[in-house]
MDTraj code that builds the backbone (N, CA, C; nanometers):
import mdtraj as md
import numpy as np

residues = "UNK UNK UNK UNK UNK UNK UNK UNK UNK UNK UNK UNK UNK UNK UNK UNK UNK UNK UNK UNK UNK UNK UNK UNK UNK UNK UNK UNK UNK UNK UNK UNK UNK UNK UNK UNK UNK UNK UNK UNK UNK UNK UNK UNK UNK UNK UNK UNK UNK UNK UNK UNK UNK".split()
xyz = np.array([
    [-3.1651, 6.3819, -5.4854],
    [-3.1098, 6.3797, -5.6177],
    [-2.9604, 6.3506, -5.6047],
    [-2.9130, 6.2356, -5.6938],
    [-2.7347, 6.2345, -5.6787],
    [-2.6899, 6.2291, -5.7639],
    [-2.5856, 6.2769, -5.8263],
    [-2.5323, 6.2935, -5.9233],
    [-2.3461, 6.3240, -5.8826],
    [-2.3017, 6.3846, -6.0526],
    [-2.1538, 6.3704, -6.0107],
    [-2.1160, 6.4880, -6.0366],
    [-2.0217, 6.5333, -5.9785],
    [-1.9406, 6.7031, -6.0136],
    [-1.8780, 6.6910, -6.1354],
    [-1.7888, 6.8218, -6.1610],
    [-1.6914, 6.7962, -6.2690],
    [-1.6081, 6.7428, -6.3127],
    [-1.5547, 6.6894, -6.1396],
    [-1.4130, 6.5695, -6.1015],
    [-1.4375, 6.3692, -6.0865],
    [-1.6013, 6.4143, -6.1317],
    [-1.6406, 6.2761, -6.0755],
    [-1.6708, 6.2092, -5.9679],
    [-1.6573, 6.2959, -5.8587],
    [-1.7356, 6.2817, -5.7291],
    [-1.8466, 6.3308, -5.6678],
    [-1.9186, 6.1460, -5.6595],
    [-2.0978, 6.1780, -5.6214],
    [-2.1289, 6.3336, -5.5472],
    [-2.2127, 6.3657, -5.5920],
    [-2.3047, 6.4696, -5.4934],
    [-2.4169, 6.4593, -5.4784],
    [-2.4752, 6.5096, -5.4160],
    [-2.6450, 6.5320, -5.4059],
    [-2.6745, 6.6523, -5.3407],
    [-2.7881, 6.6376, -5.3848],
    [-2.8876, 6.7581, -5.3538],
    [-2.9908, 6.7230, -5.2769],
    [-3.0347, 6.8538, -5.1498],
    [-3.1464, 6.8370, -5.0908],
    [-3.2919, 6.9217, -5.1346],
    [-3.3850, 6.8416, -5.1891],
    [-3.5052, 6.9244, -5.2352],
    [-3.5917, 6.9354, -5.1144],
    [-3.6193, 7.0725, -5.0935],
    [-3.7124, 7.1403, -5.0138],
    [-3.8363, 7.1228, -5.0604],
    [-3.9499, 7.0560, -5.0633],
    [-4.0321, 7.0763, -5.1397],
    [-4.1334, 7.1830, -5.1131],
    [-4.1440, 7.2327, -4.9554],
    [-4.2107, 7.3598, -4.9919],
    [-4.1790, 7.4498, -5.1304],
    [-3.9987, 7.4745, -5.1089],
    [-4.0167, 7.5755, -5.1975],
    [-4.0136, 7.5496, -5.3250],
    [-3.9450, 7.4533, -5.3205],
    [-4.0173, 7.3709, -5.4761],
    [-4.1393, 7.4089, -5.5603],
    [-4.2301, 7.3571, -5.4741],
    [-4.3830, 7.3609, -5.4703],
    [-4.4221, 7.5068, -5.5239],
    [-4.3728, 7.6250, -5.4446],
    [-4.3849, 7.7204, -5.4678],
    [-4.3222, 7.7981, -5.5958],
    [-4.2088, 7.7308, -5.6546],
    [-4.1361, 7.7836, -5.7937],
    [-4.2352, 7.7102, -5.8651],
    [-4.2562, 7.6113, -5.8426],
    [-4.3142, 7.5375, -6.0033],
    [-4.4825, 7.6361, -6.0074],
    [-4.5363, 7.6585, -5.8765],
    [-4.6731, 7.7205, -5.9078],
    [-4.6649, 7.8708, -5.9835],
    [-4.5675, 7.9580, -5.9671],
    [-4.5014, 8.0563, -6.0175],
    [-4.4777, 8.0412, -6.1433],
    [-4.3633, 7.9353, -6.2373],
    [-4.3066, 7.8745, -6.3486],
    [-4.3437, 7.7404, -6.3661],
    [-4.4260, 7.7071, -6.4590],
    [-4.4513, 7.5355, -6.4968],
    [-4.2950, 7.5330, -6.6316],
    [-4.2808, 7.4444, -6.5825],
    [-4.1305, 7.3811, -6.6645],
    [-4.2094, 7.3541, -6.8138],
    [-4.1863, 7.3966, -6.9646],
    [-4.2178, 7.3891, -7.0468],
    [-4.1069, 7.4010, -7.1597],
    [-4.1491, 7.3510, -7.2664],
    [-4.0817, 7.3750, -7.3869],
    [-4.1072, 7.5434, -7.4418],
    [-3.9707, 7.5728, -7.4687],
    [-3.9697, 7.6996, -7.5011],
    [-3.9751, 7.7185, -7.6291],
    [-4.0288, 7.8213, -7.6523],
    [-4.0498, 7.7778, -7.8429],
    [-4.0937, 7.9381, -7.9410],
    [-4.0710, 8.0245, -7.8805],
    [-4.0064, 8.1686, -7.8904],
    [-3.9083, 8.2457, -7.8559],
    [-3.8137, 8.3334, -7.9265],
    [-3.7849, 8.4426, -7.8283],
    [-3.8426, 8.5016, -7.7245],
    [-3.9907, 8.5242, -7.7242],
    [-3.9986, 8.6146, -7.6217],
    [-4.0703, 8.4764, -7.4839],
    [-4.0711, 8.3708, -7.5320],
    [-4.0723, 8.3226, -7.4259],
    [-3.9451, 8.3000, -7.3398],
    [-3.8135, 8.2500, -7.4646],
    [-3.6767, 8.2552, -7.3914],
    [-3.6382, 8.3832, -7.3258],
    [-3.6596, 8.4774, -7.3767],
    [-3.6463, 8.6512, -7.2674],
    [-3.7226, 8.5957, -7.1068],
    [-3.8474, 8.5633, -7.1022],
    [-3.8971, 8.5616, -6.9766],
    [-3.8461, 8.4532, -6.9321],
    [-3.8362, 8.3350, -6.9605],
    [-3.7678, 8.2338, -6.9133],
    [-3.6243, 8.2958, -6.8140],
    [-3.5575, 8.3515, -6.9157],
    [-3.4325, 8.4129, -6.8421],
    [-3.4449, 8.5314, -6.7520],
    [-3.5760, 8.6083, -6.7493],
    [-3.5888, 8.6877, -6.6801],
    [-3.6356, 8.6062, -6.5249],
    [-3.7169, 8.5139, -6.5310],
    [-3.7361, 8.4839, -6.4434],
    [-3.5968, 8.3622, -6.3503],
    [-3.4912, 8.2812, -6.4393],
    [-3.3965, 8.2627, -6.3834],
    [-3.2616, 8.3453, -6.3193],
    [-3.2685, 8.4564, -6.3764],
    [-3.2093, 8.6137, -6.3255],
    [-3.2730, 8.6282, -6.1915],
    [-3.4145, 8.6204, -6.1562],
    [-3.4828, 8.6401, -6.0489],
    [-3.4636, 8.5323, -5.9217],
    [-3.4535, 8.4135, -5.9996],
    [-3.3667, 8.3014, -5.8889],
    [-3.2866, 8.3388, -5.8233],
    [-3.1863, 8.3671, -5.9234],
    [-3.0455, 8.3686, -5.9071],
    [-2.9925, 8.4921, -5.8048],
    [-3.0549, 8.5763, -5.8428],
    [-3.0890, 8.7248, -5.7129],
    [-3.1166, 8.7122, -5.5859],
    [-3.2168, 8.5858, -5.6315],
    [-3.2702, 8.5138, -5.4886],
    [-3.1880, 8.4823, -5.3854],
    [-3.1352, 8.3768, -5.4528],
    [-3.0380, 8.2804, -5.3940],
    [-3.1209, 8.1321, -5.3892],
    [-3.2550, 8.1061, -5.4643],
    [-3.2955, 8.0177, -5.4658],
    [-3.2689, 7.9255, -5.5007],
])
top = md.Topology()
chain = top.add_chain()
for i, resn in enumerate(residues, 1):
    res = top.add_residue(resn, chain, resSeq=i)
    for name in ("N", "CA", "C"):
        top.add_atom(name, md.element.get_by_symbol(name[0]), res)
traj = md.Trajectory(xyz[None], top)
């Protein structure tokens, strides 16, 4: 994946796809379309983020 920072210089990213593989079987990427789906949504990016994933 490449893209640009805040300053405008390219970056990229390296996708692992094991663990990839393994978030999306956990979370399928969807349209959110409640509160209480946006609560778990964020509960489960809180859980990333703890991670360090």
């Amino acid at each position: 994946m490449t893209g640009k920072d805040s300053t405008g210089k390219p970056v990229s990213a390296t996708l692992n796809r094991k663990s990839h593989g393994s978030l999306l079987k956990q979370d399928q990427p969807k349209v959110i379309i409640s509160e209480e789906e946006y609560n778990l949504a964020i509960e489960s990016i809180d859980k990333l983020m703890e991670s360090g994933e």
